[in-house]
KEGU-796927 format. One record per residue (C-alpha): residue in three letters; y, z, x. Coordinates in steps of 0.02 Angstrom, whole numbers, plus 50000, padded with zeros to 5 digits. Example, Ala and Ser with C-alpha at 12.3 -4.5 7.8 and 13.67 -1.06 7.14 Angstrom:
residues 2
ala497755039050615/ser499475035750684/
end
This chain:
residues 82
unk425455973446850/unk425565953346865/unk425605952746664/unk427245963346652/unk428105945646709/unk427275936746590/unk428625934546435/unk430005943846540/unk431765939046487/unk433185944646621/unk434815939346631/unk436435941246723/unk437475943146597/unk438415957246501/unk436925955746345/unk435565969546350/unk434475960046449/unk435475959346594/unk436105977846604/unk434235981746713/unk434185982846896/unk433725963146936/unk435415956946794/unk436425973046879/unk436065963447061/unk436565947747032/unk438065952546911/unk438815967147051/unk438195957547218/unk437515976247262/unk436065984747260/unk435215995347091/unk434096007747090/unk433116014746934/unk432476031446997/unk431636032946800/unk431646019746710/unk430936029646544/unk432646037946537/unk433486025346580/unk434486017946431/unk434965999446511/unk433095999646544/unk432755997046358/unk432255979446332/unk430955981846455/unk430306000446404/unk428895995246324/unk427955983246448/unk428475996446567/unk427546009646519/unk426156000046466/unk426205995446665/unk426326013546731/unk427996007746822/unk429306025246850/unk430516015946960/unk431356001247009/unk432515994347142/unk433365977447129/unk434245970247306/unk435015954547295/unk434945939147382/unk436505931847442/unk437285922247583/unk439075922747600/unk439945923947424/unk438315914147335/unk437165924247252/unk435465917247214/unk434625929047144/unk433735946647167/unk432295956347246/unk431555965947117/unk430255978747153/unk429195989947022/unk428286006247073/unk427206020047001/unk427936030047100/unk429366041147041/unk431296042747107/unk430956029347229/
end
């Protein structure tokens, strides 16, 4: 699973690539869950290298302090509806 980072391209902002959970986080300040990220349609981008990687869910918590956000907690799993 290290390789699905490899080439990644996430963002914050209101493009595709920041509609996942990790963009979602930081955008919202709140926390997003992907209970299946194959049906997913935000989840497209990534869909591909997702598969490849076995991955059926995803959260995304983000790190804050006070009204700074510095980024997110992302976390993959094979496991489904996490």
């Amino acid at each position: 699973g290290r390789d699905y980072l490899d080439g990644l391209h996430v963002t914050w902002d209101d493009t595709p690539s920041g509609q996942g959970p990790t963009g979602s986080a930081i955008r919202l300040r709140a926390t997003r869950v992907v209970r299946d990220v194959a049906g997913d349609d935000a989840m497209q981008p990534w869909k591909r290298a997702i598969r490849a990687h076995g991955f059926t869910s995803s959260a995304a918590v983000p790190i804050t302090h006070g009204e700074r956000v510095f980024g997110a907690l992302s976390v993959y799993t094979a496991a489904p509806d996490i």
